[in-house]
C-alpha positions as YAML, in Angstrom:
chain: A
units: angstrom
residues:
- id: 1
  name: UNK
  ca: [69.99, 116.62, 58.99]
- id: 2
  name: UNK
  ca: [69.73, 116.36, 62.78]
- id: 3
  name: UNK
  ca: [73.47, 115.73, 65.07]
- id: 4
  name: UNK
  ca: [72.96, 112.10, 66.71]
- id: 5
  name: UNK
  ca: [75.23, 113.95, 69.18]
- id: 6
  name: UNK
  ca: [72.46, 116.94, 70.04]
- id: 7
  name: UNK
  ca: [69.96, 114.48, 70.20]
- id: 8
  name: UNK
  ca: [71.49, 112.62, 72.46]
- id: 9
  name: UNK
  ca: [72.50, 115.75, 74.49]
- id: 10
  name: UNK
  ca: [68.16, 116.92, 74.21]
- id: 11
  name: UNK
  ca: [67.65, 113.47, 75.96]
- id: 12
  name: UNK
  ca: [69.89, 113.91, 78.57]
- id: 13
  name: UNK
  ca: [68.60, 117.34, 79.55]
- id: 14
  name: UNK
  ca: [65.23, 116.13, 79.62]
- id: 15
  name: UNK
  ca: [66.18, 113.13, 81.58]
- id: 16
  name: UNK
  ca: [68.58, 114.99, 84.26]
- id: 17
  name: UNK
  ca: [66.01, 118.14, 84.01]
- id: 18
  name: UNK
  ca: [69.37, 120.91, 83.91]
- id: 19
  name: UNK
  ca: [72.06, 121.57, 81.65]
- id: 20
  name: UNK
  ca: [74.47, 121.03, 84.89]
- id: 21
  name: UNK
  ca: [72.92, 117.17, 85.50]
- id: 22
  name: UNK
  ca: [73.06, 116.45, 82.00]
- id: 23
  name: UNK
  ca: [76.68, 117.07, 81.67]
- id: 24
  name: UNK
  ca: [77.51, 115.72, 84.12]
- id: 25
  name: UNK
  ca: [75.27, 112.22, 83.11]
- id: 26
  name: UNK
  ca: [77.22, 112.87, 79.95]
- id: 27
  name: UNK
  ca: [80.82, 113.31, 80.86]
- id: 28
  name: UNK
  ca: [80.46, 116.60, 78.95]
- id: 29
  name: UNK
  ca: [82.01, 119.75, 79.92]
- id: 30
  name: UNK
  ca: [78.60, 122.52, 81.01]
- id: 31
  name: UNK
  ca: [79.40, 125.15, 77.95]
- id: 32
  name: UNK
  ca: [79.40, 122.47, 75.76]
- id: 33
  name: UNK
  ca: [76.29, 120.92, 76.53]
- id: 34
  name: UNK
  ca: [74.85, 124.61, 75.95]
- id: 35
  name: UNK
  ca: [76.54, 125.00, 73.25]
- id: 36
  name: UNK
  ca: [75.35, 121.86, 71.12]
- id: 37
  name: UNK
  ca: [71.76, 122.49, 72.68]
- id: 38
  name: UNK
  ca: [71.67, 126.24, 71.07]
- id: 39
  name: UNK
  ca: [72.78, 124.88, 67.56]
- id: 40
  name: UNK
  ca: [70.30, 121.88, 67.33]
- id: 41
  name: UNK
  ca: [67.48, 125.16, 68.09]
- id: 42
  name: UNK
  ca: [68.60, 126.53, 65.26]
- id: 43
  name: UNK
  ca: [68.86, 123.73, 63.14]
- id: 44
  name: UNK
  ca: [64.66, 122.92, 64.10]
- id: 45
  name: UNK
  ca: [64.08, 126.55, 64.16]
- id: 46
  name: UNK
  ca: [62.20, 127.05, 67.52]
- id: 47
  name: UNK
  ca: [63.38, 126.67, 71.35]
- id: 48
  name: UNK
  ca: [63.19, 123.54, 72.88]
- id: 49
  name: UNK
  ca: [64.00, 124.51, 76.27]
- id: 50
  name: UNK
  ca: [63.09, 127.56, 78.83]
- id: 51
  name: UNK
  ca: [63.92, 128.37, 81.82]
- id: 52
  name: UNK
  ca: [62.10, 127.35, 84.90]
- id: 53
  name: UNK
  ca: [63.77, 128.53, 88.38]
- id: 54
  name: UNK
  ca: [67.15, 127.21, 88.44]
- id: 55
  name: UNK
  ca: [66.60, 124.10, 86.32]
- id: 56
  name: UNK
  ca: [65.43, 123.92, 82.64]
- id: 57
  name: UNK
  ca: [62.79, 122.38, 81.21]
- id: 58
  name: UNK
  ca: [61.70, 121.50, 77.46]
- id: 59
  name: UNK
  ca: [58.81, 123.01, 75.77]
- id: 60
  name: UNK
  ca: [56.06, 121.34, 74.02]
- id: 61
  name: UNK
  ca: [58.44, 121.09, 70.61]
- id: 62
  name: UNK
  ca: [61.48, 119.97, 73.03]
- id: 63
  name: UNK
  ca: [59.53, 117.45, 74.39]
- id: 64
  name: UNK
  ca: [58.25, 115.94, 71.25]
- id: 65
  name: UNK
  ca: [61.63, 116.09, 69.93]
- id: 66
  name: UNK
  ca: [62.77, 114.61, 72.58]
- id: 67
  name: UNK
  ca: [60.73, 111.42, 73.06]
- id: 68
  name: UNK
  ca: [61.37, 110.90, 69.31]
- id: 69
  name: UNK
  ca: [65.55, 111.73, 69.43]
- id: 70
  name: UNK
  ca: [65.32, 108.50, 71.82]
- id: 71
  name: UNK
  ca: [63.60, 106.67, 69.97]
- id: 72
  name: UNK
  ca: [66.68, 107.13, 67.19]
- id: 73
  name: UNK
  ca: [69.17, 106.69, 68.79]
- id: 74
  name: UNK
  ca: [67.67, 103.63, 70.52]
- id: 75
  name: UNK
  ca: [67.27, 102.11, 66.63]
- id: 76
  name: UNK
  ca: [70.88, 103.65, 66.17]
- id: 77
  name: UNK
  ca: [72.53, 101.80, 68.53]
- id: 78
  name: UNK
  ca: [70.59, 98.19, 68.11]
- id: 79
  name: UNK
  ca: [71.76, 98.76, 64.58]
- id: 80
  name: UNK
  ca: [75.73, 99.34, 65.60]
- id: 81
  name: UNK
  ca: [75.11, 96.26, 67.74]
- id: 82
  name: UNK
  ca: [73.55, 94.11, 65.45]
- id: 83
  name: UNK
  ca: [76.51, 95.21, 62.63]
- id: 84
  name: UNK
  ca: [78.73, 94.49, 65.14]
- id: 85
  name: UNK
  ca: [77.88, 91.09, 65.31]
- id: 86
  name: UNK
  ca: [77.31, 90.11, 61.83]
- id: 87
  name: UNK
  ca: [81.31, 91.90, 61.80]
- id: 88
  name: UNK
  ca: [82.31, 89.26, 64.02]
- id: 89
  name: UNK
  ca: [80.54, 86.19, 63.12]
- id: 90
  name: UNK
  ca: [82.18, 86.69, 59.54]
- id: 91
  name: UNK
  ca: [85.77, 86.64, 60.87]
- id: 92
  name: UNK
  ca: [87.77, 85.11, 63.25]
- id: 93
  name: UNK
  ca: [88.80, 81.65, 64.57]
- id: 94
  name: UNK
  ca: [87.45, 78.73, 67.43]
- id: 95
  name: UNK
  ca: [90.05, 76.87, 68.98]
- id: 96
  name: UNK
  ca: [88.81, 73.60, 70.91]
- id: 97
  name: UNK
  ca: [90.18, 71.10, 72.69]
- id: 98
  name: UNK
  ca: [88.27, 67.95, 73.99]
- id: 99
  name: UNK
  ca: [88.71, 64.30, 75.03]
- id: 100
  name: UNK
  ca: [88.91, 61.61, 72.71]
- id: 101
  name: UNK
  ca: [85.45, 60.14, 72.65]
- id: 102
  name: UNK
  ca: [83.93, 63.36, 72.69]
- id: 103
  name: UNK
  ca: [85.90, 64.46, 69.99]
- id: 104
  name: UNK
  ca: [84.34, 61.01, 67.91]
- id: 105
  name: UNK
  ca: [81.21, 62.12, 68.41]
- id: 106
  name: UNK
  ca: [79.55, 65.75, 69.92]
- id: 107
  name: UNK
  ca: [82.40, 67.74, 68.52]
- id: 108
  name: UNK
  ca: [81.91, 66.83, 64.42]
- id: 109
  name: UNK
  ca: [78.15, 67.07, 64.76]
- id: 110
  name: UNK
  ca: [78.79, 70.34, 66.76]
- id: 111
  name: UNK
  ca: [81.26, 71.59, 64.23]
- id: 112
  name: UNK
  ca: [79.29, 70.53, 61.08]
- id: 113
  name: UNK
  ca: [76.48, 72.51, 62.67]
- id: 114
  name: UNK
  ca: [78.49, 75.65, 63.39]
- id: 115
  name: UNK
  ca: [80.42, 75.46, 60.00]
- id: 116
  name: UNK
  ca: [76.91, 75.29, 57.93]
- id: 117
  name: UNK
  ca: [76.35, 78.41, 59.84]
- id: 118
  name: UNK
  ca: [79.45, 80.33, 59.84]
- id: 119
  name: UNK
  ca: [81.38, 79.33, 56.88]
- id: 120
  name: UNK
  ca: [84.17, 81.64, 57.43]
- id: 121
  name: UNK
  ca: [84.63, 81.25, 60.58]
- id: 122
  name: UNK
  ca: [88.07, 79.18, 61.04]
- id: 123
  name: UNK
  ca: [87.50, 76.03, 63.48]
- id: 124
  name: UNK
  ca: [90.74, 74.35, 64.74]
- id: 125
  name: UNK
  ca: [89.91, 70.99, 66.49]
- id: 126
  name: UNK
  ca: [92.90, 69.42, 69.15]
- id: 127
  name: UNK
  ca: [92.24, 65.81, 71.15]
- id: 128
  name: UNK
  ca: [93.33, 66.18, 75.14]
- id: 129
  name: UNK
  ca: [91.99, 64.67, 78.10]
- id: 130
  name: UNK
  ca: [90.26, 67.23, 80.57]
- id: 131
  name: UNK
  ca: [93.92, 68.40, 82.99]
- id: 132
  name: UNK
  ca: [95.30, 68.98, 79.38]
- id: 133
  name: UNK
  ca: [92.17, 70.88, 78.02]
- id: 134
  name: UNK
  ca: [91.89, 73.23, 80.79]
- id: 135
  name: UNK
  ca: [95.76, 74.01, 80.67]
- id: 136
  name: UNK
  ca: [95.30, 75.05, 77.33]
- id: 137
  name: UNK
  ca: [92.22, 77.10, 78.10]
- id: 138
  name: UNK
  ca: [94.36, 78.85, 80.92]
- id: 139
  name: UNK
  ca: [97.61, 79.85, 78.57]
- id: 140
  name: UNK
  ca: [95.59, 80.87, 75.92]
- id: 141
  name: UNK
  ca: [96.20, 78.25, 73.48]
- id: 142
  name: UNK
  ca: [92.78, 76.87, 72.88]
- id: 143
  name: UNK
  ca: [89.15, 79.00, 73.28]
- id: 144
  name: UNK
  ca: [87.06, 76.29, 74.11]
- id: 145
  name: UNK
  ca: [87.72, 72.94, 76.10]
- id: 146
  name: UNK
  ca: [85.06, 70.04, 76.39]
- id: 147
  name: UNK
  ca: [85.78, 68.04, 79.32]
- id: 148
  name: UNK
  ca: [84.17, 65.13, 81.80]
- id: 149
  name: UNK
  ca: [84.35, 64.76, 85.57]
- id: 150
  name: UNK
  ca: [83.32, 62.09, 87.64]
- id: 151
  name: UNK
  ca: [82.16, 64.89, 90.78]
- id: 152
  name: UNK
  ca: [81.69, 68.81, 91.17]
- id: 153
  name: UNK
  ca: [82.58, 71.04, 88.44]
- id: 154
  name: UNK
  ca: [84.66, 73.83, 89.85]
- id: 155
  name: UNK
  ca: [87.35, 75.00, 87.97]
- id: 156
  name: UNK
  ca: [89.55, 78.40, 88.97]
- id: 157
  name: UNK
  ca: [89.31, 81.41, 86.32]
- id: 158
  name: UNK
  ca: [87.54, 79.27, 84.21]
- id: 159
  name: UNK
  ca: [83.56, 79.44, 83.36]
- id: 160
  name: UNK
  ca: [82.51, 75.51, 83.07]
- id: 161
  name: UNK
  ca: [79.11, 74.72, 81.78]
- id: 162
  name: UNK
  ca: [77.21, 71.35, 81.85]
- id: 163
  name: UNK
  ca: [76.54, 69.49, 78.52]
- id: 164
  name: UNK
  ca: [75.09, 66.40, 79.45]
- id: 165
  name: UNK
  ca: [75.50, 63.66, 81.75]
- id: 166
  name: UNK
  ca: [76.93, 60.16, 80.67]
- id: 167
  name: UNK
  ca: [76.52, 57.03, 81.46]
- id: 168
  name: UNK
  ca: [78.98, 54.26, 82.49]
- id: 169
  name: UNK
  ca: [78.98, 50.52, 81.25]
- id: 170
  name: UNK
  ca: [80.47, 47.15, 82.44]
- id: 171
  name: UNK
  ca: [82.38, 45.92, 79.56]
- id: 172
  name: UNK
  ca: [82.76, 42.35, 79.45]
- id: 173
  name: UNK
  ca: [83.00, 39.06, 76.61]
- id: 174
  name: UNK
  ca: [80.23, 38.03, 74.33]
- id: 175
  name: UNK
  ca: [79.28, 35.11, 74.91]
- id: 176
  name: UNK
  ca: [80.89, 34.36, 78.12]
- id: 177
  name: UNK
  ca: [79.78, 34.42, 82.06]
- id: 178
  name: UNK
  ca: [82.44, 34.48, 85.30]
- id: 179
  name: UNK
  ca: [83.20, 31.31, 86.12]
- id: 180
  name: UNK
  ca: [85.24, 30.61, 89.43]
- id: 181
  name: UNK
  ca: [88.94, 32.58, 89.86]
- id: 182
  name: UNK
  ca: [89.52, 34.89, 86.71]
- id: 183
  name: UNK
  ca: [88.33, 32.82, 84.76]
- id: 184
  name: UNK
  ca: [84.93, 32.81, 81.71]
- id: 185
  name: UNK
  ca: [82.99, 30.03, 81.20]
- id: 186
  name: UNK
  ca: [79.90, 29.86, 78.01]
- id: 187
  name: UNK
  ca: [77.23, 32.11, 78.35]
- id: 188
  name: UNK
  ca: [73.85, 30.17, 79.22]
- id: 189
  name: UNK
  ca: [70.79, 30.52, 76.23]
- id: 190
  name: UNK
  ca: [68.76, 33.23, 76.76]
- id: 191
  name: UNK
  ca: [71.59, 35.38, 78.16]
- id: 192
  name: UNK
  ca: [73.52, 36.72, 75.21]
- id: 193
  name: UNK
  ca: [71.99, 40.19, 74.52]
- id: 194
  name: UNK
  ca: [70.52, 41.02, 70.76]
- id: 195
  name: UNK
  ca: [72.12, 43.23, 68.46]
- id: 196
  name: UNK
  ca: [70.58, 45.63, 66.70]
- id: 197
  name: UNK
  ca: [72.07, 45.47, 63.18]
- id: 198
  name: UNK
  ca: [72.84, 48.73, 60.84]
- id: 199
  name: UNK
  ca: [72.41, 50.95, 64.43]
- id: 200
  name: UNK
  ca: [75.50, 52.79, 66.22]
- id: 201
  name: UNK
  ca: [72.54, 52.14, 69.39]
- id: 202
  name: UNK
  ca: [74.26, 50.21, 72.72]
- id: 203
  name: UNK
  ca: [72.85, 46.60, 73.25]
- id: 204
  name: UNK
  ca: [72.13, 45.99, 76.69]
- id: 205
  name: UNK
  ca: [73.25, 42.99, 78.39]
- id: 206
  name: UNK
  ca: [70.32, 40.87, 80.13]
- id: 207
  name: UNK
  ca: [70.32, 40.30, 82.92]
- id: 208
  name: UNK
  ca: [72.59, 42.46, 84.30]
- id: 209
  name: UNK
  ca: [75.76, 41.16, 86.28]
- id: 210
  name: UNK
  ca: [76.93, 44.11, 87.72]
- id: 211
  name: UNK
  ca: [80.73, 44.82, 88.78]
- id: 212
  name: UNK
  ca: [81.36, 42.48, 91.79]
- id: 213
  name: UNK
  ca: [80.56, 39.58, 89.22]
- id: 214
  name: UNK
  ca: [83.61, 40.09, 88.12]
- id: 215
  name: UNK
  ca: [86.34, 40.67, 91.45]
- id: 216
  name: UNK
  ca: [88.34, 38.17, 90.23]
- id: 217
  name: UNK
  ca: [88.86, 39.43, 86.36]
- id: 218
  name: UNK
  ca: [91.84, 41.22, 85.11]
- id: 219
  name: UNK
  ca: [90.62, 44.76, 84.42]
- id: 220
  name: UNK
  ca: [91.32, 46.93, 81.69]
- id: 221
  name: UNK
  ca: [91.65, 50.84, 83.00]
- id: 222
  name: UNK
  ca: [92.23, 53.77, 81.53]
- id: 223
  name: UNK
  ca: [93.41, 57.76, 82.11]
- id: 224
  name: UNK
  ca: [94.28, 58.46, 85.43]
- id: 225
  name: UNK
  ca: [90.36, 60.03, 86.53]
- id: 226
  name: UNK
  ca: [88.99, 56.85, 84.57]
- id: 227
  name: UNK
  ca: [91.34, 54.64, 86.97]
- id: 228
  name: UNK
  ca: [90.76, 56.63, 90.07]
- id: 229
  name: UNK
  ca: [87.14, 56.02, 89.53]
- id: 230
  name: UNK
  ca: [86.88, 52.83, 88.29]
- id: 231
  name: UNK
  ca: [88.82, 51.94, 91.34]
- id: 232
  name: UNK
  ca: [86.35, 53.57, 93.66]
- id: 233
  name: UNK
  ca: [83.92, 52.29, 92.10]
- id: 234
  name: UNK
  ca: [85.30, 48.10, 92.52]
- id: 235
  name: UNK
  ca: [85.32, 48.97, 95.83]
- id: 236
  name: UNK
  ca: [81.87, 50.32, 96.88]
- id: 237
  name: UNK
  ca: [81.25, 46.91, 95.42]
- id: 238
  name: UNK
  ca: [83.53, 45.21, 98.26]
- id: 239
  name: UNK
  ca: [86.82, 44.21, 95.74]
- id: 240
  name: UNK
  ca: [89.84, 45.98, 94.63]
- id: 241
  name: UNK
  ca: [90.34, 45.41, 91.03]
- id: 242
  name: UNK
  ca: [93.85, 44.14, 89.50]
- id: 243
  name: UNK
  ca: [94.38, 45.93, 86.86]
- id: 244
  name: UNK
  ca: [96.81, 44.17, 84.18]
- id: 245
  name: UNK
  ca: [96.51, 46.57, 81.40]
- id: 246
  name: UNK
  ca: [96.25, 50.39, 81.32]
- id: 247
  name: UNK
  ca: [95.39, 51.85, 77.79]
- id: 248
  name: UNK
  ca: [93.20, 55.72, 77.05]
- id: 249
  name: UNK
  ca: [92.17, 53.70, 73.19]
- id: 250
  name: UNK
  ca: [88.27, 53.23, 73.84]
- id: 251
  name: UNK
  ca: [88.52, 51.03, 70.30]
- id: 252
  name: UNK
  ca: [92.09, 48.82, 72.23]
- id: 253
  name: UNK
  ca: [89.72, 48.69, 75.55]
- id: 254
  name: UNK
  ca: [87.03, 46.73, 73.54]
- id: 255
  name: UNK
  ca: [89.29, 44.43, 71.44]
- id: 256
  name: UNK
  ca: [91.27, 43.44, 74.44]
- id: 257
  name: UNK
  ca: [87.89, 42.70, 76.17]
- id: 258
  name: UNK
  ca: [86.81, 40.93, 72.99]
- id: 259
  name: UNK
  ca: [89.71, 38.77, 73.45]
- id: 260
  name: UNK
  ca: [89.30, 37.52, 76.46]
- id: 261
  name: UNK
  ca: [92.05, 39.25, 78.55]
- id: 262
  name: UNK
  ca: [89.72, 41.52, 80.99]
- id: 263
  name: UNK
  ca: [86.75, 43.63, 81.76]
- id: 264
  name: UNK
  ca: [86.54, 47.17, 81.83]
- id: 265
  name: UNK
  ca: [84.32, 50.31, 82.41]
- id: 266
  name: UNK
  ca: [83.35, 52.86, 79.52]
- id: 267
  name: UNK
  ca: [81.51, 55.67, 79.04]
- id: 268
  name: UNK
  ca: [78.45, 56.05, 76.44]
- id: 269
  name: UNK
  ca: [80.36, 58.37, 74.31]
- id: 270
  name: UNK
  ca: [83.16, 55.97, 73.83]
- id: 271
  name: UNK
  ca: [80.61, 53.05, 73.14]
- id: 272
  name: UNK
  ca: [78.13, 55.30, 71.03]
- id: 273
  name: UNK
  ca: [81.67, 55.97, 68.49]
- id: 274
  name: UNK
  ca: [82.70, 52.45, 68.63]
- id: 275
  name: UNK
  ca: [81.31, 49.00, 69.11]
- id: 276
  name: UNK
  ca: [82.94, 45.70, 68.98]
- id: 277
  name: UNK
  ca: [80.74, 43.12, 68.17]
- id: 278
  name: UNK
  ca: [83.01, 40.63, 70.64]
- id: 279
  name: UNK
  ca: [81.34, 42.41, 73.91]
- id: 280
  name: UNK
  ca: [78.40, 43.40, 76.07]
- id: 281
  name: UNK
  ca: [77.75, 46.35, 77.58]
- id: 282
  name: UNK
  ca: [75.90, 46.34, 80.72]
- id: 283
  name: UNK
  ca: [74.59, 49.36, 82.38]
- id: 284
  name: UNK
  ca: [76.19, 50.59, 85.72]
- id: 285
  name: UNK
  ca: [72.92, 51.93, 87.82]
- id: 286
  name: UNK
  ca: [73.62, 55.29, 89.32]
- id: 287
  name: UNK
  ca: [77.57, 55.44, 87.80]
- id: 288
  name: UNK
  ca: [77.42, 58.91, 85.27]
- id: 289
  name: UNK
  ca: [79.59, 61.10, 84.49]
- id: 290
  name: UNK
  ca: [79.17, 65.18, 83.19]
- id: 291
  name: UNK
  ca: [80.39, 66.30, 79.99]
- id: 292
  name: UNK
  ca: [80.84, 70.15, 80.12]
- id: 293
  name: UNK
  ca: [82.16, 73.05, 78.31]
- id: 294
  name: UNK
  ca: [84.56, 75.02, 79.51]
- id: 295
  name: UNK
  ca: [85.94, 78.89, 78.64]
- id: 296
  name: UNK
  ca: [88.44, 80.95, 80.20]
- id: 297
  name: UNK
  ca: [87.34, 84.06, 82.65]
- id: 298
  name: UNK
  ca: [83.67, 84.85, 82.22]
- id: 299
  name: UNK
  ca: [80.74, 85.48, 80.35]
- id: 300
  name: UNK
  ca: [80.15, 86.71, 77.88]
- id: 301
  name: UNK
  ca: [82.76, 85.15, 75.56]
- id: 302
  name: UNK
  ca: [84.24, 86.43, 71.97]
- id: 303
  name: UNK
  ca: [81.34, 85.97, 69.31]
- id: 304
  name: UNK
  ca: [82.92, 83.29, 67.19]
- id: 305
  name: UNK
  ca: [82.93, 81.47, 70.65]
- id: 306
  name: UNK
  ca: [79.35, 82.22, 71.63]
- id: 307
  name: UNK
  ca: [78.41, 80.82, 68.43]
- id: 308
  name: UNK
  ca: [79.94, 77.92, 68.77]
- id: 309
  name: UNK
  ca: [78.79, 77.22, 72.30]
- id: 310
  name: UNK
  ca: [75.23, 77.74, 70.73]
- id: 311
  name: UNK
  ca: [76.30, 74.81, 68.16]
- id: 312
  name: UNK
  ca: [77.62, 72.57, 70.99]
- id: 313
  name: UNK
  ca: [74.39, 72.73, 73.65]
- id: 314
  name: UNK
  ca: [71.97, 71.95, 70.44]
- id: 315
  name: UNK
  ca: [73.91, 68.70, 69.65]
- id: 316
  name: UNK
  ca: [74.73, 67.86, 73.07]
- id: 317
  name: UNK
  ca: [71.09, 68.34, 73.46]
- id: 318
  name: UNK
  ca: [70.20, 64.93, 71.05]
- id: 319
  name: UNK
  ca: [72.62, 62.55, 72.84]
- id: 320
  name: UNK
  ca: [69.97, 61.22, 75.13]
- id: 321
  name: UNK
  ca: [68.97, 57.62, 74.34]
- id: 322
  name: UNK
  ca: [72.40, 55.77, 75.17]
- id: 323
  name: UNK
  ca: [70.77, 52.31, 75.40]
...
């Protein structure tokens, strides 16, 4: 049976055309490239090189052993590589962390997906907002962080890719319409949105009232980026909000609204994993947010956590019809 490593040493002299190039391509030591290339001539029986001036150069049989040697150990080494993988796809563990409404709705579909696939693969699932996430990223103590920002995505030592962008809704009453100084009045017929029944689809408000509607409202407001922004945003629209209760419970946001004590902003995540019938949802024109991935250093990652990046783009990939 032919040495892999005197193949390997053929295809180097025929590449680097001398014994002295070869070893050197090689990290080999010059007798020893001679050396294995004398023993694989008498394992085939005939010379495979001769000498031509200083350099070396393969006869006919050299050369046809030669283009086939790299051939095999071009199959060789796809099939070490491809073993490799299937090693490490059937061992090892995912650790994510990822904000709350996230974690109610791309990260089980995500997981389900990558679980079907990779059965013994262990997944361990954490809830923390983004500052949190990426802390845990940096220390080690999670693989894989899903996160939102408001602006740029730039994030030190870590490799942050985007998932999909998300949209941001007024939350306000059913049934009810701003009426003088913080106060609701009955909605008018015609104005109270339809529900789609048996659907976990937003209902959009009609017509839309937009945030300055609503200066005068007690305002709901959540995680400190949520706050920051939601502030901004009150005043691009020429009021500063007064914010009388502060809660990070997408499902306590809506209730509260439902009862009549304030408005709020939420994302279509948080909306698409929980709806309270006792509110509208209106639709805040140009007001997103990105939901990325994010993995410590850089590509490419561990392949438990490839895989499961592969699992996360194809579901984040179907959350595109919010409303």
């Amino acid at each position: 049976m032919l040495d892999l490593t005197r193949l390997r040493v053929l295809v180097a002299v025929a590449r680097e055309g001398s014994v002295t190039a070869a070893a050197d391509a090689l990290h080999y030591a010059q007798p020893s490239v001679s050396h294995h290339l004398a023993r694989l001539e008498a394992e085939v029986g005939m010379p495979l090189t001769q000498r031509a001036g200083r350099g070396l150069r393969l006869t006919e049989a050299g050369e046809l052993l030669a283009r086939r040697s790299a051939e095999i150990l071009g199959q060789v080494e796809a099939a070490e590589a491809e073993l490799s993988a299937h090693a490490g796809l059937r061992t090892g563990r995912v650790r994510l962390a990822a904000f709350p409404s996230a974690l109610a709705t791309l990260v089980p579909a995500a997981a389900a997906r990558f679980s079907a696939a990779h059965p013994d693969i262990e997944l361990a699932l954490t809830e923390a907002e983004p500052p949190a996430a990426l802390t845990a990223l940096r220390t080690g103590d999670v693989d894989v962080a899903v996160v939102f920002a408001y602006g740029p995505l730039e994030e030190r030592d870590v490799t942050v890719e985007p998932l999909l962008t998300e949209p941001l809704y007024l939350v306000t009453p059913a049934g009810v319409v701003p009426v003088g100084v913080a106060g609701y009045g009955p909605r008018p017929a015609g104005r109270v949105p339809t529900l789609r029944a048996g659907t976990d689809r937003i209902a959009r408000a009609a017509p839309a009232d937009g945030l300055a509607a609503h200066a005068n409202a007690r305002w709901i407001a959540g995680c400190e980026r949520c706050r920051a922004h939601l502030v901004e945003s009150c005043e691009r629209a020429g009021f500063s909000p007064a914010i009388a209760f502060e809660t990070d419970d997408y499902v306590a946001v809506q209730s509260l609204v439902a009862a009549g004590l304030g408005v709020s902003t939420l994302p279509g995540l948080a909306l698409t994993a929980n709806r309270h019938p006792g509110v509208v949802v209106e639709a805040l024109p140009d007001d997103r947010r990105t939901v990325a991935v994010a993995t410590y250093g850089r590509s490419p990652a561990p392949l438990p956590v490839q895989a499961f990046l592969t699992a996360l783009r194809a579901t984040a990939a179907g959350f595109t019809n919010w409303c």
